[in-house]
C-alpha positions as a Python dict, from the first residue, in 0.01 Angstrom:
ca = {
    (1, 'X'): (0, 0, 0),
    (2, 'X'): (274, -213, -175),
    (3, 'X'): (511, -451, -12),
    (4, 'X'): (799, -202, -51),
    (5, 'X'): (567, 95, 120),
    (6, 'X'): (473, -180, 383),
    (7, 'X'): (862, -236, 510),
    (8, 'X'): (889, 161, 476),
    (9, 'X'): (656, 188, 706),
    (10, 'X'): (809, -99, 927),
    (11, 'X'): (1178, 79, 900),
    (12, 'X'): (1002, 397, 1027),
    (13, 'X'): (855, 246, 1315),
    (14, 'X'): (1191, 62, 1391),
    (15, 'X'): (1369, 362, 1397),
    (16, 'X'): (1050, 558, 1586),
    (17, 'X'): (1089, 301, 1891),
    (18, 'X'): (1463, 146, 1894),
    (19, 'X'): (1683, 377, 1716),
    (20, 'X'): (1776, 481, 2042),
    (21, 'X'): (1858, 103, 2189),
    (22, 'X'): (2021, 30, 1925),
    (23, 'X'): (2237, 381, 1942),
    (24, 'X'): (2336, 294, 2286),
    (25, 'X'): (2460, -29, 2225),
    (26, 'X'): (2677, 137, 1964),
    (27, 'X'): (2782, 342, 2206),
    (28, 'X'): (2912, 89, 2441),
    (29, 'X'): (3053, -108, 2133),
    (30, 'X'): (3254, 261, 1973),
    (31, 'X'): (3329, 398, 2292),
    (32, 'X'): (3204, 746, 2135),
    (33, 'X'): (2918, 929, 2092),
    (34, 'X'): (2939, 1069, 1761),
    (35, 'X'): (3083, 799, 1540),
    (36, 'X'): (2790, 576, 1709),
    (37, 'X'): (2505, 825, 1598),
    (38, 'X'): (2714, 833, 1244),
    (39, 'X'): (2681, 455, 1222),
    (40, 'X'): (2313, 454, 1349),
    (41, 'X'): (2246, 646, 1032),
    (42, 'X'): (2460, 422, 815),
    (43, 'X'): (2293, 127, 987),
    (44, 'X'): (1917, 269, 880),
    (45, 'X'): (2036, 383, 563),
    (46, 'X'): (2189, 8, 476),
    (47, 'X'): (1811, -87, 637),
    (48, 'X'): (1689, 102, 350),
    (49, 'X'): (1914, -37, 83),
    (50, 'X'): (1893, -376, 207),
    (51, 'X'): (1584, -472, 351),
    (52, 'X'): (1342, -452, 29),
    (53, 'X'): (1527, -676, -154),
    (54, 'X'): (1671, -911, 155),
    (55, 'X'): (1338, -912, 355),
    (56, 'X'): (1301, -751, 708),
    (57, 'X'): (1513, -978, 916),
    (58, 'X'): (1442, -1164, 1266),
    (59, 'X'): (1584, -946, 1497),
    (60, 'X'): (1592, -590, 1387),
    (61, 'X'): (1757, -452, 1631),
    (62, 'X'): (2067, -683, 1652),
    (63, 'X'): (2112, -593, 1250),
    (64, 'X'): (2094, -273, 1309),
    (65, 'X'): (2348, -301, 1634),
    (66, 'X'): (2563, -522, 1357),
    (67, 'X'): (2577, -315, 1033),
    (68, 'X'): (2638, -19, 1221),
    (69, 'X'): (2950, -125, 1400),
    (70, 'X'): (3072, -244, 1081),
    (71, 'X'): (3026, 48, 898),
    (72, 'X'): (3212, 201, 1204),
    (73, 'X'): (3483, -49, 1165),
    (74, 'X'): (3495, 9, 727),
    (75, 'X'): (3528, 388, 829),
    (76, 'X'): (3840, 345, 1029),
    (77, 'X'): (4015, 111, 860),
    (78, 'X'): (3946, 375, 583),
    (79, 'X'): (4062, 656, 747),
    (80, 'X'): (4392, 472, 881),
    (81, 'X'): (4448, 397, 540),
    (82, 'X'): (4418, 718, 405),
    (83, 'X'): (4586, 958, 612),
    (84, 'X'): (4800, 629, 760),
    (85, 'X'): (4654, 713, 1102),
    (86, 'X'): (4762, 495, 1408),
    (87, 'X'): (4474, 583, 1595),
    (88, 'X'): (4240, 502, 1335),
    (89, 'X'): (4381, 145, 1297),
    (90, 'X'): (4382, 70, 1660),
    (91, 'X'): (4040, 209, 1697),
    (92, 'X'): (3909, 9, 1457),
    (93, 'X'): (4127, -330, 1576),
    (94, 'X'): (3935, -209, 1911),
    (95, 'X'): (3585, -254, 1811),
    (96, 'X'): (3619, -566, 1542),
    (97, 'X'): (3585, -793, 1853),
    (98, 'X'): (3309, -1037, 1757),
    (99, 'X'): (2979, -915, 1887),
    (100, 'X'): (2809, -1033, 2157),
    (101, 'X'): (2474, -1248, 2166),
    (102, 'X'): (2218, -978, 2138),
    (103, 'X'): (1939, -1211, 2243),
    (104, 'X'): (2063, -1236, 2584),
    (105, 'X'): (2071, -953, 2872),
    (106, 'X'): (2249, -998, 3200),
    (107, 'X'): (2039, -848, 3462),
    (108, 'X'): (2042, -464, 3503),
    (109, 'X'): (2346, -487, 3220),
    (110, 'X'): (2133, -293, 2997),
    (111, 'X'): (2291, -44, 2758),
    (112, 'X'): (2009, 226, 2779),
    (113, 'X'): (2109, 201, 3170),
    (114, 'X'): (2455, 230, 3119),
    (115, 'X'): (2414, 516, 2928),
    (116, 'X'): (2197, 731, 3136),
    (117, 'X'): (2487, 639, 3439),
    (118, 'X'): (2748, 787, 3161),
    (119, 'X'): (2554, 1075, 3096),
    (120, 'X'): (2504, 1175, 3451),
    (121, 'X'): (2861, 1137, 3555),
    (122, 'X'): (2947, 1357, 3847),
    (123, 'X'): (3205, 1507, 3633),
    (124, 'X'): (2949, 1692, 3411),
    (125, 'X'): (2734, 1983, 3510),
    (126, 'X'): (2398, 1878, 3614),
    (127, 'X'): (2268, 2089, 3327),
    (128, 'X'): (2466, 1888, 3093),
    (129, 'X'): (2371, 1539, 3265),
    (130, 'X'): (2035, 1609, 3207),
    (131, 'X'): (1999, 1758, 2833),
    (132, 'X'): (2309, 1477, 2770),
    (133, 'X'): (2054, 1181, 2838),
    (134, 'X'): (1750, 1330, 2687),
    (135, 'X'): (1958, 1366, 2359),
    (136, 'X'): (2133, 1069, 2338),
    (137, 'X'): (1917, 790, 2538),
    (138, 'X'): (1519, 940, 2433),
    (139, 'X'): (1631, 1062, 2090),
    (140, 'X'): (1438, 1444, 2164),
    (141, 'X'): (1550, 1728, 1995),
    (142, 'X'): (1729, 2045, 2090),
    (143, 'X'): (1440, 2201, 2113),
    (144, 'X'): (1221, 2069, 2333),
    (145, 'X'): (1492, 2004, 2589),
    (146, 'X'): (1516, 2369, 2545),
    (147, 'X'): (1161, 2389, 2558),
    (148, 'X'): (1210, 2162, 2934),
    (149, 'X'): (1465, 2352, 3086),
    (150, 'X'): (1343, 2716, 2955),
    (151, 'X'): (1639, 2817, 2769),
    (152, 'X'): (1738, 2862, 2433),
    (153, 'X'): (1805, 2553, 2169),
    (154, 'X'): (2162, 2714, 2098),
    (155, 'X'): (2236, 2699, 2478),
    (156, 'X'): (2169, 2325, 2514),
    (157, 'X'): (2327, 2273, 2201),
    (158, 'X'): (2660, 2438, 2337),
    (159, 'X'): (2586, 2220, 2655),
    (160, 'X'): (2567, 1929, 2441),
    (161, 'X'): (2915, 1927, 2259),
    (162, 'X'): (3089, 2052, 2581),
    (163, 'X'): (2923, 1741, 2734),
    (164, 'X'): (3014, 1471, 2493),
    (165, 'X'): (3380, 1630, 2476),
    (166, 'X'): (3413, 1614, 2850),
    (167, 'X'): (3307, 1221, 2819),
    (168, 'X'): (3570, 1185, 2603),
    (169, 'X'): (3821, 1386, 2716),
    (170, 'X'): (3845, 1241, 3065),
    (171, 'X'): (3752, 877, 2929),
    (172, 'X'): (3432, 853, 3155),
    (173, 'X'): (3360, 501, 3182),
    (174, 'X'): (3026, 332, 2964),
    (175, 'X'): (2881, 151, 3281),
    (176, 'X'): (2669, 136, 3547),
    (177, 'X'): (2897, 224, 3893),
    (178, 'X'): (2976, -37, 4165),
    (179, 'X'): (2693, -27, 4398),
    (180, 'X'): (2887, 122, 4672),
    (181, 'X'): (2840, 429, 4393),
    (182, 'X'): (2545, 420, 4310),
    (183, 'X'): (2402, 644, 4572),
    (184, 'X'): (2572, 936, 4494),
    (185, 'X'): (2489, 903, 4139),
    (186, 'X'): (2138, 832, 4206),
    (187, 'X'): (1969, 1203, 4227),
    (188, 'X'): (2064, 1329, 3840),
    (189, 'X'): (1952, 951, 3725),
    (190, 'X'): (1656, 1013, 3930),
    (191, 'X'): (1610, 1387, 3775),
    (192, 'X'): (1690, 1243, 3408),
    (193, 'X'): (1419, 948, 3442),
    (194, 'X'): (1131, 1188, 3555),
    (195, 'X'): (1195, 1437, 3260),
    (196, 'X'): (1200, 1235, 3004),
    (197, 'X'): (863, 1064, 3173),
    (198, 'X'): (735, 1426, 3155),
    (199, 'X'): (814, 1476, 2846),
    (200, 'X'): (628, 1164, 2724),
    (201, 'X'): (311, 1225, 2955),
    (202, 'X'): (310, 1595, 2844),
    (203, 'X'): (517, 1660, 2571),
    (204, 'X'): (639, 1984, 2487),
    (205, 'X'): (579, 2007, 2108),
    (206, 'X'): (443, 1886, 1868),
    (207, 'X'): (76, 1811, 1802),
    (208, 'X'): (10, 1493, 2006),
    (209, 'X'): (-53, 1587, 2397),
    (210, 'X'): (138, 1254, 2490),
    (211, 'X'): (450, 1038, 2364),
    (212, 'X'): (382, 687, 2461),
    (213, 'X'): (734, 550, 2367),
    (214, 'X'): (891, 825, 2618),
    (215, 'X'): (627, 779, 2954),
    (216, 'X'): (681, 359, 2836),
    (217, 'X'): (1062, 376, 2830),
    (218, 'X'): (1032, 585, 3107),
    (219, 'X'): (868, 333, 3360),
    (220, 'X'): (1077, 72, 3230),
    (221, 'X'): (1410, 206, 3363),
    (222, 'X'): (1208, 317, 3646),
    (223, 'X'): (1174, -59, 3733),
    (224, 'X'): (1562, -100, 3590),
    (225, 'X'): (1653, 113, 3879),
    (226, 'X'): (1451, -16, 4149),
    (227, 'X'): (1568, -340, 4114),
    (228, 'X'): (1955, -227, 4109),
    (229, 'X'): (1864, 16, 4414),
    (230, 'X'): (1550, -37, 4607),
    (231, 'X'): (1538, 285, 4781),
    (232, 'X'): (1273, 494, 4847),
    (233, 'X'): (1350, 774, 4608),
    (234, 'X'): (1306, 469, 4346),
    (235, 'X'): (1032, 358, 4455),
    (236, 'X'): (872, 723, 4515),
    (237, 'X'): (942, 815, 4170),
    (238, 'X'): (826, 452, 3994),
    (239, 'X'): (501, 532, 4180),
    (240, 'X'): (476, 864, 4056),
    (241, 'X'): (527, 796, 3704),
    (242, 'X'): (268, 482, 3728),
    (243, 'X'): (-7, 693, 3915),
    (244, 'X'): (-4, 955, 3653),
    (245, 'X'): (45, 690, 3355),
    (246, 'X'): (-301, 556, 3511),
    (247, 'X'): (-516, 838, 3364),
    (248, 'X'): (-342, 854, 3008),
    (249, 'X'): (-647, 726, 2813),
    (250, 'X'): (-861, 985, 3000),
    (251, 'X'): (-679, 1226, 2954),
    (252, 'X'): (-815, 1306, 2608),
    (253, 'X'): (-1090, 1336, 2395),
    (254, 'X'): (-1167, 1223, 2037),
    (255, 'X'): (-949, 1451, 1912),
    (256, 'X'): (-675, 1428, 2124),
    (257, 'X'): (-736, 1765, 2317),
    (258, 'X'): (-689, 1714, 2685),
    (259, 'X'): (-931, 1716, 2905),
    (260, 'X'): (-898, 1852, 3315),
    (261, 'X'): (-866, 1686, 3598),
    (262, 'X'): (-1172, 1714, 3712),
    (263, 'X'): (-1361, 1627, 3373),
    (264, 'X'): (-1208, 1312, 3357),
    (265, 'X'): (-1392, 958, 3316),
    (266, 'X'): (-1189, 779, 3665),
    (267, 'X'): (-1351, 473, 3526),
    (268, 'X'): (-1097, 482, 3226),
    (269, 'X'): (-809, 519, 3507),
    (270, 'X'): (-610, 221, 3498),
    (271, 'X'): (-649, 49, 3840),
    (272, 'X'): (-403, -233, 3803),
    (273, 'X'): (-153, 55, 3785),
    (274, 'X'): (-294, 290, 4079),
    (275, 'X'): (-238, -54, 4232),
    (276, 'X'): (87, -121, 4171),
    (277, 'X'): (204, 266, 4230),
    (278, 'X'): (-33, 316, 4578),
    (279, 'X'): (189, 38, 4736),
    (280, 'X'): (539, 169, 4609),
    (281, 'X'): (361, 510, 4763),
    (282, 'X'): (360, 313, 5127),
    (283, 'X'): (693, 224, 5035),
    (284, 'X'): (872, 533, 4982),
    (285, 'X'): (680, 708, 5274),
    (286, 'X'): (833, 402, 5516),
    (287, 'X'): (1168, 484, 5408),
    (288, 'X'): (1387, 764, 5606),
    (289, 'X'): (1376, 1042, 5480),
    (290, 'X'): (1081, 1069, 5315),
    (291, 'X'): (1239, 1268, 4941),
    (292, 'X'): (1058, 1482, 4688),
    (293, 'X'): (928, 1227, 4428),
    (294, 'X'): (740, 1013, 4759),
    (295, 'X'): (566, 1282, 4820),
    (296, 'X'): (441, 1395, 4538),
    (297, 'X'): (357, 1030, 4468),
    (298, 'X'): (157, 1051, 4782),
    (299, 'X'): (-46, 1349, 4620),
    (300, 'X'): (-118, 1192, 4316),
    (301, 'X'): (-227, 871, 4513),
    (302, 'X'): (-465, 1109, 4665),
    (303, 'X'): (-596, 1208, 4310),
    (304, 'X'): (-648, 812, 4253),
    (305, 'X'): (-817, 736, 4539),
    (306, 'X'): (-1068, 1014, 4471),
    (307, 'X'): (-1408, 845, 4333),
    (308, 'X'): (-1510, 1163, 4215),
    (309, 'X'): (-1331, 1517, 4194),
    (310, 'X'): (-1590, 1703, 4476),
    (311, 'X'): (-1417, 1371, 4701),
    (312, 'X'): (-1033, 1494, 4650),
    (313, 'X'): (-836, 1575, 5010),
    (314, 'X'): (-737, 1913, 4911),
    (315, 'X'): (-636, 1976, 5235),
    (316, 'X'): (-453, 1688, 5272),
    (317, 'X'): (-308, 1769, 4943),
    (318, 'X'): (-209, 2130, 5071),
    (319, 'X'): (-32, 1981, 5358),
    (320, 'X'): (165, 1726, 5167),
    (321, 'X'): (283, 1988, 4942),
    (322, 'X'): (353, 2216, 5238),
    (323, 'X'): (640, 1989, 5321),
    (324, 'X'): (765, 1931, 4951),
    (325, 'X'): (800, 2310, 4939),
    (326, 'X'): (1052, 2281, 5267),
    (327, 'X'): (1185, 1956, 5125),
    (328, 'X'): (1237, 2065, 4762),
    (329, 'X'): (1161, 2453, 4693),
    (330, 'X'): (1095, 2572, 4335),
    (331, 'X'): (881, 2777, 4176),
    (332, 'X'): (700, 2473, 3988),
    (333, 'X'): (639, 2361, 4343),
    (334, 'X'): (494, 2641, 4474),
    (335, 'X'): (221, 2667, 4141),
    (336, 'X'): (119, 2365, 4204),
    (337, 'X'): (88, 2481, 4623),
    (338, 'X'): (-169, 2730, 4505),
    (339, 'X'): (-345, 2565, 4271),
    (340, 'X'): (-429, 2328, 4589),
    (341, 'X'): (-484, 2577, 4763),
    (342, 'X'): (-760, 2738, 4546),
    (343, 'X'): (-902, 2459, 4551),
    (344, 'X'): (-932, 2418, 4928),
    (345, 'X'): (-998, 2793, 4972),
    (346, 'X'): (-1172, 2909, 4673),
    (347, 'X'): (-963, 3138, 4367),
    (348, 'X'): (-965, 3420, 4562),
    (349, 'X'): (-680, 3225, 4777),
    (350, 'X'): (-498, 3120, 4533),
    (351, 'X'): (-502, 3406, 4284),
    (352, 'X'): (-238, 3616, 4523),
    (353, 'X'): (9, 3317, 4506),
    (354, 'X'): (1, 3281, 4144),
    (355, 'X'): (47, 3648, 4101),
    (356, 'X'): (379, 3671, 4391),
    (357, 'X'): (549, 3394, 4205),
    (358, 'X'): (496, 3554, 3823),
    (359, 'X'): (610, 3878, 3993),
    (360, 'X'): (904, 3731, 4097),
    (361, 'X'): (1013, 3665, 3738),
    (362, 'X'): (1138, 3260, 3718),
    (363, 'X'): (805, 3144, 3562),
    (364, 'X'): (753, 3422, 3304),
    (365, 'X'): (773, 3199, 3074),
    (366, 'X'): (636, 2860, 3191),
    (367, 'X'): (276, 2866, 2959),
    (368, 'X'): (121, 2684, 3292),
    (369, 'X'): (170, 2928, 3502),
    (370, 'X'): (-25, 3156, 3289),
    (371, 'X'): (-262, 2908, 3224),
    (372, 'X'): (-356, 2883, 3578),
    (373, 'X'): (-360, 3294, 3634),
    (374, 'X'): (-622, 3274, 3358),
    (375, 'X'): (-815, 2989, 3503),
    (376, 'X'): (-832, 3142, 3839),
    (377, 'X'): (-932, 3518, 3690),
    (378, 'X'): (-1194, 3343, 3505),
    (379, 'X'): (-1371, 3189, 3833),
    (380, 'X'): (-1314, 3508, 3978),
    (381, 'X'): (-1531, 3649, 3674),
    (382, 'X'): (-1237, 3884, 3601),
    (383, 'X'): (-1291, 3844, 3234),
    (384, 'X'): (-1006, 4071, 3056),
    (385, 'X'): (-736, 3937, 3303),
    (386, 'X'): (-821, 3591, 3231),
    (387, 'X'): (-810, 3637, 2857),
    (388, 'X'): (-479, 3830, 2862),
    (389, 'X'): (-332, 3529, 3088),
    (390, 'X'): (-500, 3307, 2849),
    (391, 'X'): (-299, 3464, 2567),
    (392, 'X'): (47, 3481, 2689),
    (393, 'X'): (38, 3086, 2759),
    (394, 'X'): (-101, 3054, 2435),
    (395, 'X'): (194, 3273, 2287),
    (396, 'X'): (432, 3060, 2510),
    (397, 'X'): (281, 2694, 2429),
    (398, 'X'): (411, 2511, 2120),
    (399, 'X'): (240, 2148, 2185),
    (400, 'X'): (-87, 2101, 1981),
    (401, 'X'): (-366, 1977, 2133),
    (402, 'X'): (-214, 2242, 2430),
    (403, 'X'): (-277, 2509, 2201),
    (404, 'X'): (-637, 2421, 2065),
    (405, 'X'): (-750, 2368, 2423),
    (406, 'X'): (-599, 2776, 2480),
    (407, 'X'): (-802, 2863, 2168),
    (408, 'X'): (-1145, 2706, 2303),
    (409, 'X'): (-1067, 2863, 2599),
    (410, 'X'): (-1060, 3182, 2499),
    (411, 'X'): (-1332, 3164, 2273),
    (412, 'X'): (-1532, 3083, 2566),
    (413, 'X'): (-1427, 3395, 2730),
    (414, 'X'): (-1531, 3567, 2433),
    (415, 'X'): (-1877, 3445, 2380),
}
């Protein structure tokens, strides 16, 4: 590989992991969403142009942050010129201020912060807050928020626009709120941070079963939060994000096909962070009232503290998510109920409860609820229904390694 292919590859894997810091700093800097994403891509493209012949400079990132707002700036002055708009002129006037030192951060002053508290305004749709920040903060695409919320990409794309023009339109404020605020704002932040962990420890596409960068960035305004607001709601959901980023490395093979559960190697679990996330766990569950993401912390504490599978609580596990269910109902919820409860009971228990919630139509189309119908036929020995269960996640999965561990498993059935 030549020199030239060498800072290719090293402008790829800028953009990969801080294209999106780097967007919302332009953000705060343009005070709008679009022209910022426009000068991100004039900012890489100048990268391009630039670098090869300059040399990849020390701080990436602020360079970026830099040629972008001045290709903002060249762009207005431009247009004012032009079409001798007012607005253009004072816009760019606006953002020519001299930049700020991008080597220091004020505590909690972070822009990817700010930007999630922007995109979860109270004046937006909770729909919109949430495909809003995985656009714009994590950088995924239509489609797999579509993919996450089980709608179409035109929908969220509609959401999108209607989002970005209500920002603008009522001049929503790029900042974190005052903390007499913040707890009203917390729960979408809260919802936004644990999707786009999701999406990171399980992503929806695509043919790696993780994203690293997403589950990472994830944590990391986890810990953003709890500082700003130590509540339990924090805490519960910094736990659960660091409990389940324990078993990452075990959670695949070679290949990168995932393995269950109960096949893992728990020596590969990461015990500095079961640690860390078994005391935020006692945390959350001493705060009043206990939420959603402390208890399902707790149950995925239990999962760590399991030696072996054969030692998991399951009915500890049942009861836990016994009172999720009252405190936060959802169809996701109860899967997950009686897939604990199969386990405590046997598949014969937990069969009926798989097939009341697919009759009642909202997870027709989640792939792991059909998954788990064809896991449960197959202990059953109920062959035929476990391979057409099999098939219709496989028809509904679009990730990978998710699909090549459908394929084994069905070629198991057929054998």
């Amino acid at each position: 590989m030549n020199d030239n292919e060498t800072l290719r590859t090293t402008i790829d894997a800028v953009y990969r992991n801080e294209s999106r810091r780097v967007l919302a700093t332009l953000i705060r800097l343009l005070g709008d969403f679009d022209r910022a994403e426009e000068a991100l891509h004039e900012a890489f493209r100048a990268a391009l142009e630039q670098w090869p012949s300059q040399g990849l400079p020390a701080n990436p990132v602020a360079w970026l942050v830099s040629a972008g707002r001045f290709k903002a700036i060249d762009a207005l002055r431009r247009q004012a010129r032009q079409a001798n708009w007012d607005d253009a002129a004072e816009q760019a006037e606006a953002v020519a201020d001299p930049a700020p030192n991008w080597d220091e951060r004020e505590e909690l002053e972070d822009d990817r912060l700010r930007l999630i508290f922007t995109c979860c305004h109270p004046a937006l749709s909770s729909e919109a807050q949430v495909a809003l920040t995985l656009r714009e903060v994590c950088g995924l695409t239509t489609e797999a928020i579509a993919a996450a919320f089980l709608t179409t990409p035109a929908t969220l794309a509609q959401r999108i626009v209607r989002a970005k023009g209500k920002i603008r339109d009522a001049r929503i404020p790029y900042q974190v709120p005052a903390r007499q605020e913040l707890p009203d704002r917390l729960d979408a932040v809260l919802r936004v941070v644990y999707l786009v962990f999701n999406e990171g420890y399980a992503a929806s596409t695509g043919e790696s079963l993780t994203r690293h960068d997403l589950s990472t960035e994830a944590i990391r305004l986890g810990r953003l939060l709890l500082d700003l607001l130590p509540e339990g709601e924090v805490a519960g959901l910094l736990a659960l994000m660091l409990l389940h980023e324990s078993r990452r490395t075990a959670r695949t093979d070679a290949t990168g096909d995932p393995i269950l559960l109960d096949d893992q190697d728990r020596s590969l679990w990461d015990r500095t962070l079961i640690a860390e996330g078994a005391a935020l766990v006692e945390q959350a569950l001493a705060a009043r009232p206990v939420g959603a993401y402390a208890l399902q912390a707790a149950i995925s504490a239990i999962h760590a503290e399991a030696a072996t599978a054969a030692a998991t609580d399951w009915p500890q596990i049942v009861g836990l998510y016994d009172v999720l269910l009252r405190a936060a109902p959802s169809p996701v919820v109860a899967l997950n109920r009686a897939v604990a409860v199969a386990m405590r009971d046997g598949p014969a228990a937990g069969l009926p409860l798989v097939d009341a919630l697919l009759a009642e139509g909202q997870l027709a189309d989640y792939r792991f609820a059909h998954a788990t119908r064809g896991e449960l036929c197959r202990r059953l020995g109920r062959h035929d229904e476990a391979r057409s269960a099999f098939t219709r996640a496989l028809q509904l999965t679009q990730q990978g390694a998710e699909r090549r561990h459908l394929e084994k498993r069905l070629a198991k059935l057929t054998c």
